[in-house]
C-alpha positions in Angstrom: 109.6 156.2 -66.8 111.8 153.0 -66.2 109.0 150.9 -65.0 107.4 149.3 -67.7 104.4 147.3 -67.6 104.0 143.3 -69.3 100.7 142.5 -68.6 98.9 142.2 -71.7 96.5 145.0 -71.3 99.6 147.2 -71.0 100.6 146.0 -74.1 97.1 146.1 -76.3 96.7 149.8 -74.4 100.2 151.1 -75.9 100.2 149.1 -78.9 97.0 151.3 -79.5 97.9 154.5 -78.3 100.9 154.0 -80.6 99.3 153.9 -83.4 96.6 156.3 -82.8 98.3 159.5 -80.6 100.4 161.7 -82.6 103.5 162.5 -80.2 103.3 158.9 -77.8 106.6 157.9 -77.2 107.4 154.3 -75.4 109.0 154.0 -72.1 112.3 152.9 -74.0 111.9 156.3 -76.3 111.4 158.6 -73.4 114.6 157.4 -71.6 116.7 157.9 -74.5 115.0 161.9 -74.7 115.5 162.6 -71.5 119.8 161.4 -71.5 120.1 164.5 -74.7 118.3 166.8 -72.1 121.0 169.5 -71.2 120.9 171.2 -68.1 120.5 174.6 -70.0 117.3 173.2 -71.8 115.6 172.2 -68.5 116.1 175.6 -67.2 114.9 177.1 -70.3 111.5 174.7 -70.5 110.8 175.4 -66.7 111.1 179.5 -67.6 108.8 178.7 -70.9 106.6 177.2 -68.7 106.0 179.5 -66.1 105.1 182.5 -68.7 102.2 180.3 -69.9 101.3 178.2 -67.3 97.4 177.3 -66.6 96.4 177.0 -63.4 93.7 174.6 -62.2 92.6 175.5 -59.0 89.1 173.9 -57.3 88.4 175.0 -53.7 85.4 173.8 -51.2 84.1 174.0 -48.1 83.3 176.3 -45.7 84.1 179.5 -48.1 82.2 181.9 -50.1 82.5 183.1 -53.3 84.8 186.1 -52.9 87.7 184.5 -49.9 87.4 181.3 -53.0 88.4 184.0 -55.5 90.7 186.1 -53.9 92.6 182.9 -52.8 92.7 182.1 -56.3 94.5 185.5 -57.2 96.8 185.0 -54.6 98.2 182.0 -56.0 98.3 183.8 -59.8 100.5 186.6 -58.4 102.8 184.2 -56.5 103.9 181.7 -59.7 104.0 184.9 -61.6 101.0 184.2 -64.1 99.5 186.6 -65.9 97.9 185.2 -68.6 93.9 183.6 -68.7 93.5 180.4 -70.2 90.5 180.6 -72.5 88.8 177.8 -74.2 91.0 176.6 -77.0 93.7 175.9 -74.5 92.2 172.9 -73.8 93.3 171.7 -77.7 96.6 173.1 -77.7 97.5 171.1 -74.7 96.2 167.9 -75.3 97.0 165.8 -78.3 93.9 165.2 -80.2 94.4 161.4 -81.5 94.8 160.4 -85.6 91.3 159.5 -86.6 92.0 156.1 -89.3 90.6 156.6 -92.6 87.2 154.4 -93.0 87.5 150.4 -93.3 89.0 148.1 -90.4 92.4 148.5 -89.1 94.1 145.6 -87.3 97.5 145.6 -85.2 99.1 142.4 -83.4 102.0 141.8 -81.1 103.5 139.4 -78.2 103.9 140.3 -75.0 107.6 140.8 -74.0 106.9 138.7 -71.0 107.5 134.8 -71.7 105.4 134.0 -68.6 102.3 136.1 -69.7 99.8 133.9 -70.1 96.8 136.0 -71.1 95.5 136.9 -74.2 93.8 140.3 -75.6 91.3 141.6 -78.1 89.9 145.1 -78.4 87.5 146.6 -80.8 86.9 150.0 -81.4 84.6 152.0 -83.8 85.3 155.5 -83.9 82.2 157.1 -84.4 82.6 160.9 -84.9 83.1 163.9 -82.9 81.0 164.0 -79.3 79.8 167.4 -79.5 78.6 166.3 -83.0 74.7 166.5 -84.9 73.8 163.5 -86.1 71.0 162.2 -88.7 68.1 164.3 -89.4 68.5 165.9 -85.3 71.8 167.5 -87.1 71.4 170.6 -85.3 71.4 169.1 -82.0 74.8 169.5 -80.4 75.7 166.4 -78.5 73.4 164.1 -80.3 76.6 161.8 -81.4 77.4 161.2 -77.6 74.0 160.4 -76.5 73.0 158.0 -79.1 76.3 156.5 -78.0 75.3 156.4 -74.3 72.2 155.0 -74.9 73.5 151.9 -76.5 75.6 151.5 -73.8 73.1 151.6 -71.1 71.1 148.9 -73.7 74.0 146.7 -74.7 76.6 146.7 -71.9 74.7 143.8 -69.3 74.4 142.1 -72.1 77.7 142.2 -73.9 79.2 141.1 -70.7 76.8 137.9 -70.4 77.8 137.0 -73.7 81.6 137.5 -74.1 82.4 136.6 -70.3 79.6 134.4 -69.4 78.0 132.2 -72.2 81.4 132.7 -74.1 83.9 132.3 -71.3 86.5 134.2 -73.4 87.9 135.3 -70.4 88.1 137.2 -66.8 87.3 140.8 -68.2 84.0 141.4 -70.8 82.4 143.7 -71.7 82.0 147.1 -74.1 80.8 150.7 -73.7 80.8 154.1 -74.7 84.4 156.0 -74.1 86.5 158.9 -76.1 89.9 159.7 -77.2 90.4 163.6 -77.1 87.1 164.5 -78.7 86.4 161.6 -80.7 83.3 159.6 -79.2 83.9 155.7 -79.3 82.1 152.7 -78.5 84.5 149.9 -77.9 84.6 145.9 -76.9 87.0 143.7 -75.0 88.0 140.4 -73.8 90.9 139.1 -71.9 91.7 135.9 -71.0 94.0 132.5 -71.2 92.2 130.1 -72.7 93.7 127.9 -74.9 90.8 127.8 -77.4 90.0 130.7 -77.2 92.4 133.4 -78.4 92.7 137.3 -79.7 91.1 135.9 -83.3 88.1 133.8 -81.3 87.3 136.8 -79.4 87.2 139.1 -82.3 84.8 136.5 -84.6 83.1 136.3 -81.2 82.4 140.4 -80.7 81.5 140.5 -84.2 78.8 137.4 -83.9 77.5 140.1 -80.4 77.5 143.0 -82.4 75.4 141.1 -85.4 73.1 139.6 -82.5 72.4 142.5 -80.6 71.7 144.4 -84.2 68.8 142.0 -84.0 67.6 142.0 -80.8 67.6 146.0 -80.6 65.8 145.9 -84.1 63.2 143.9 -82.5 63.0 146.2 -79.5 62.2 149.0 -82.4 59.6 147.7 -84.0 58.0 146.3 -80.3 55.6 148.4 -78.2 57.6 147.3 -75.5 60.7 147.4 -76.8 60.1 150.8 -77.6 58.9 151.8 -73.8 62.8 149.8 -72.5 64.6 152.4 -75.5 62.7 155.1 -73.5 63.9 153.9 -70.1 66.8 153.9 -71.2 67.0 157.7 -72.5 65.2 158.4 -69.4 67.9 156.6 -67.0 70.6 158.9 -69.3 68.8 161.9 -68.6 68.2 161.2 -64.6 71.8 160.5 -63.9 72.6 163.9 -65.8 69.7 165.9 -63.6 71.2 164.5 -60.8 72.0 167.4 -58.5 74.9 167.1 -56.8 74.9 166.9 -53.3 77.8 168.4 -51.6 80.6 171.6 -52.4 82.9 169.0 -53.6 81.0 167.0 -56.0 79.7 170.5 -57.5 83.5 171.3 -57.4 84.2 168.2 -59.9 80.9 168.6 -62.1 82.5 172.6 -62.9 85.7 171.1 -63.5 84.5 168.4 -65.8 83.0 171.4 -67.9 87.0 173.1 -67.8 88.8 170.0 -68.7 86.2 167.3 -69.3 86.4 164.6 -73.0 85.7 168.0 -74.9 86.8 172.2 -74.9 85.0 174.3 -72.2 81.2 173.7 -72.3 78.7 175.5 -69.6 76.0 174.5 -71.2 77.2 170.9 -71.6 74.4 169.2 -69.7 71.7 171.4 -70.7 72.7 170.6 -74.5 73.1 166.9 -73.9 70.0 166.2 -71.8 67.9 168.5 -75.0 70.0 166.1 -77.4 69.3 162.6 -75.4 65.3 163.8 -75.5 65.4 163.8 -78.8 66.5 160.3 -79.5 64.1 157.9 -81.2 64.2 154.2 -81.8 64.2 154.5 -85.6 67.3 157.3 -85.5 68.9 154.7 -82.8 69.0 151.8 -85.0 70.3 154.0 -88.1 73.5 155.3 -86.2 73.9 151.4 -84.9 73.7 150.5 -88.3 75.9 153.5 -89.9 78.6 152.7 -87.1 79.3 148.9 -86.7 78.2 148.3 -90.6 78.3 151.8 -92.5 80.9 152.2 -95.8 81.9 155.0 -93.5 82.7 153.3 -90.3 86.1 153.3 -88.6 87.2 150.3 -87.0 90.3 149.4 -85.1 91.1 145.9 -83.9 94.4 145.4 -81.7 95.2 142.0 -80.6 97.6 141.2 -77.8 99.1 137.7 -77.3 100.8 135.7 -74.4 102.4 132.3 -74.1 99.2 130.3 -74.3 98.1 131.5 -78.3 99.9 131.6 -81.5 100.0 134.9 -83.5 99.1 134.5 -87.2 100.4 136.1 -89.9 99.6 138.4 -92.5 96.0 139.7 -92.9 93.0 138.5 -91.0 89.6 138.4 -93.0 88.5 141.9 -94.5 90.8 144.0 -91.9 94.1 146.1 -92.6 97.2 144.8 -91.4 98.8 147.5 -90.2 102.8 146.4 -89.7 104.0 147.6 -86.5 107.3 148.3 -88.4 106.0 150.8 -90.6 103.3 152.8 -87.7 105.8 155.5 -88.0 105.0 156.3 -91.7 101.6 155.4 -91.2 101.3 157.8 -88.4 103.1 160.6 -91.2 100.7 159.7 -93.6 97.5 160.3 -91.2 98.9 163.6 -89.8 99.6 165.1 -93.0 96.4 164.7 -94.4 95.1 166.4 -91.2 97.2 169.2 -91.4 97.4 170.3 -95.2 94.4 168.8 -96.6 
């Protein structure tokens, strides 16, 4: 716990995770918990823990089914646990993050280390829940991850060329498709030292991507080839999902992926999201690109980390919240109230 990290993207990553997760406590935070921790308590947390404890337990090799099981008892009976973990204890022991109310949301600090030279920008649109329907397909489990995939697979050589290479905005480029608990997210980030070319160039540059590639992949839409690349790129989706795996362990890790994968306990999870990715068209592509980088809707998070080399402005930038780091705890109240009781 006392080792805490300077670099920049330590910074932006916390700064974020600050606002966002519901119980994150800083290094600083955490040290100051654990000195009130009594002796009594830690006994009476590890005796807590025991009576409910999940246990994860992967086995492969050369082993059949029932030694694999019976092994699995066997360790059960010796830490004393009785109880089967079902599928919503997944939820209760992982913190779901605070999803921002629509609009853009911005968040800015300094390093703490005077010889950090690097600057920071990362933008994230929060676009709904992954096991989510989306547009007219709204039955469709999954349909919310794999539109969000298949951007990725269309946008991410590309984003990288820009940012990093035409751009030079710094060493590391680039966006994709990610989550936080269950939320699906598409995000982009830049991170570099150059002087002209801080936190507030690489946002107004992300944004000038995100407007260009609207109009590239709206071309692709209404092209005959374009249309045929949209459909290699569902089909590259699907192939790497078919994929069989080819050894006990890799089969191990796609099973555990289902147990304590992005989302709760899911069998059925590739079946649903390769019927969900066949379903994609160009037309329902470009709607969710529009509805989640433009929408009235859309959910947008900015957090800007700055070194030596750049100066921080103050107060609000363009059409974005300024969220004061001062009053995240309040904030953070706020948020988790409304989730809770209304």
């Amino acid at each position: 716990v006392s080792t805490q990290s300077t670099g920049i993207s330590s910074v932006v990553y916390k700064l974020f995770s600050q606002l966002v997760y519901p119980d994150y406590l800083s290094n600083s935070e955490k040290l100051e918990a654990l000195e009130q921790v009594t002796q009594k308590q830690a006994k009476e947390y590890r005796d807590r823990f025991l009576e409910n404890v999940a246990i994860e337990c992967g086995i492969f090799g050369n082993v059949n089914e029932e030694r694999a099981l019976n092994f699995t008892n066997q360790i059960r009976r010796n830490l004393g646990a009785g109880k089967v973990v079902d599928e919503n204890r997944r939820a209760q022991l992982d913190s779901e993050p605070l999803l921002l109310p629509p609009g853009e949301w911005l968040l800015r600090k300094r390093s703490p280390n005077p010889r950090e030279p690097n600057a920071a920008s990362r933008v994230m649109f929060f676009l709904g829940k992954i096991k989510a329907g989306y547009g007219s397909e709204y039955n469709t489990p999954y349909m919310v991850h794999a539109l969000a995939n298949v951007l990725e697979i269309l946008m991410g050589q590309g984003c990288f060329n820009y940012l990093r290479t035409v751009k030079k905005l710094g060493y590391s480029a680039g966006c994709g498709a990610g989550y936080e608990g269950e939320e699906q997210t598409f995000r982009f980030y830049a991170t570099g030292a150059r002087l002209d070319a801080g936190p507030v160039v690489m946002g107004q540059e992300i944004a000038n991507h995100i407007d260009n590639e609207y109009e590239r992949l709206q071309g692709m839409a209404n092209s005959t080839e374009g249309q045929a690349e949209i459909r290699e790129a569902v089909a590259t989706s699907i192939r790497s999902l078919e994929e069989k795996p080819t050894s006990y362990s890799d089969n191990m890790w796609r099973a555990w992926s289902q147990l304590f994968g992005e989302t709760e306990i899911d069998f059925e999870r590739v079946t649903k999201n390769i019927a969900a990715l066949k379903k994609v068209t160009p037309e329902l592509l470009m709607e969710f690109y529009e509805e989640s980088f433009y929408g009235e809707e859309k959910v947008k998070l900015i957090v800007e980390g700055y070194g030596t080399n750049h100066v921080m402005p103050e107060g609000d930038e363009g059409e974005a919240y300024n969220i004061d780091l001062e009053s995240i705890p309040d904030f953070k109240g706020a948020l988790l109230f409304d989730r809770l009781y209304l």
